[in-house]
C-alpha positions in Angstrom: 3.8 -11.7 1.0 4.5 -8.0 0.7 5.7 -7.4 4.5 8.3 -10.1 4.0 9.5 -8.9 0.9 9.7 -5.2 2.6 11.8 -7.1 5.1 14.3 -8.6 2.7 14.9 -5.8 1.2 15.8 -5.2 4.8 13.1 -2.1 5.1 10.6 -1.1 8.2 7.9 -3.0 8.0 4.5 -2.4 10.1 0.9 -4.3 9.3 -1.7 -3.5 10.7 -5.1 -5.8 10.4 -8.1 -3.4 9.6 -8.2 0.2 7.8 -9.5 1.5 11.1 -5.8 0.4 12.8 -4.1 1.6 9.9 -5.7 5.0 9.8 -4.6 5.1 13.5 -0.9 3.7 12.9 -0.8 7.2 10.9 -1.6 9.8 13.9 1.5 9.1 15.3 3.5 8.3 11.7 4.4 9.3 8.5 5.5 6.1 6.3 7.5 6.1 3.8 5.1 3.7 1.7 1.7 2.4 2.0 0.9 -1.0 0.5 -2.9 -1.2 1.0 -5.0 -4.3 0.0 -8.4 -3.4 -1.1 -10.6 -6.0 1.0 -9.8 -5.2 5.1 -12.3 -5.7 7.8 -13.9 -2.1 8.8 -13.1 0.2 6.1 -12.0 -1.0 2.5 -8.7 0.0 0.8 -10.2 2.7 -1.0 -12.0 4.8 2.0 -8.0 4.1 3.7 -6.5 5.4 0.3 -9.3 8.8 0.2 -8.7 8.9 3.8 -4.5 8.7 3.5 -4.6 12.0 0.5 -7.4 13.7 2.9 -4.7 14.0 5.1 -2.0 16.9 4.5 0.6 14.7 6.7 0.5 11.8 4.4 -1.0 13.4 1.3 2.1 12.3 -1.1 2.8 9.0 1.0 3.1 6.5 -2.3 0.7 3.7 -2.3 0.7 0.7 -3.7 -2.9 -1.4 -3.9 -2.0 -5.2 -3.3 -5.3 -7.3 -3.4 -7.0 -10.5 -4.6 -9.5 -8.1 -6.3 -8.8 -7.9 -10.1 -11.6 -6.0 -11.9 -10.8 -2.5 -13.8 -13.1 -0.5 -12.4 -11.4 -0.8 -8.5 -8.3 -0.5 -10.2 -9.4 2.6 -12.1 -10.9 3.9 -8.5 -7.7 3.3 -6.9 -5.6 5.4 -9.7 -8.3 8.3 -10.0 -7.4 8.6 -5.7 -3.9 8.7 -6.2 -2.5 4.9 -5.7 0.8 4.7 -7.7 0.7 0.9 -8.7 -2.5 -1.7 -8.4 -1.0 -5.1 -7.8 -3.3 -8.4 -7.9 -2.0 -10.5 -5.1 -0.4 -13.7 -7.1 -0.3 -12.8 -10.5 3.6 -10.9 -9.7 6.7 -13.1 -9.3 9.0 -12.1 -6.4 11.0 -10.1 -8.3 8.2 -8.2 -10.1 7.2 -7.1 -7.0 10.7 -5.9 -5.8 10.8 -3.5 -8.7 7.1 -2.0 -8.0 8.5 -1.4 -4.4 11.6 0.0 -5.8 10.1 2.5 -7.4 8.5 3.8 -4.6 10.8 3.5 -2.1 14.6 3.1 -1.0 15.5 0.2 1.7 18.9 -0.5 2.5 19.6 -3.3 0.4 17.8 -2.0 -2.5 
């Protein structure tokens, strides 16, 4: 859902399938936004978030949890290591989501 809304607001958009490939998508890269979902095979969205403000390179990269996972305490984790927004995957409408993106970042239509 979020990479095709990143597309319509006609932004980049890159996924990659584990925290592992992510962490290795950011070697060679310095996004303009994260959106991270907390549950990923190999390491969780939190180690990826720790492991994103670790990193001097990508230290103030905004990101935005987006995950099926809805208790306070994972949200409270992700805010205490620096995620600007905590989205639960189906409880925003299309628009809703826009704005959280917008506030992040500028795409060209946006």
């Amino acid at each position: 859902m979020m990479v095709r809304l990143l597309r319509h607001m006609r932004c980049d958009a890159v996924c990659r399938e584990s925290g592992r490939a992510a962490l290795d998508y950011l070697t060679g890269a310095t996004p303009d936004l994260m959106v991270v979902d907390v549950m990923m095979p190999d390491l969780n969205g939190l180690d990826v978030l720790a492991a994103v403000r670790a990193r001097p390179a990508t230290r103030a990269v905004p990101v935005i949890m987006y995950s099926a996972v809805t208790d306070d305490a994972t949200a409270e984790r992700a805010a205490a290591l620096g995620a600007q927004a905590f989205v639960v995957k189906g409880r925003m409408a299309f628009g809703e989501l826009r704005g959280v993106v917008e506030r992040h970042v500028r795409c060209p239509d946006a």
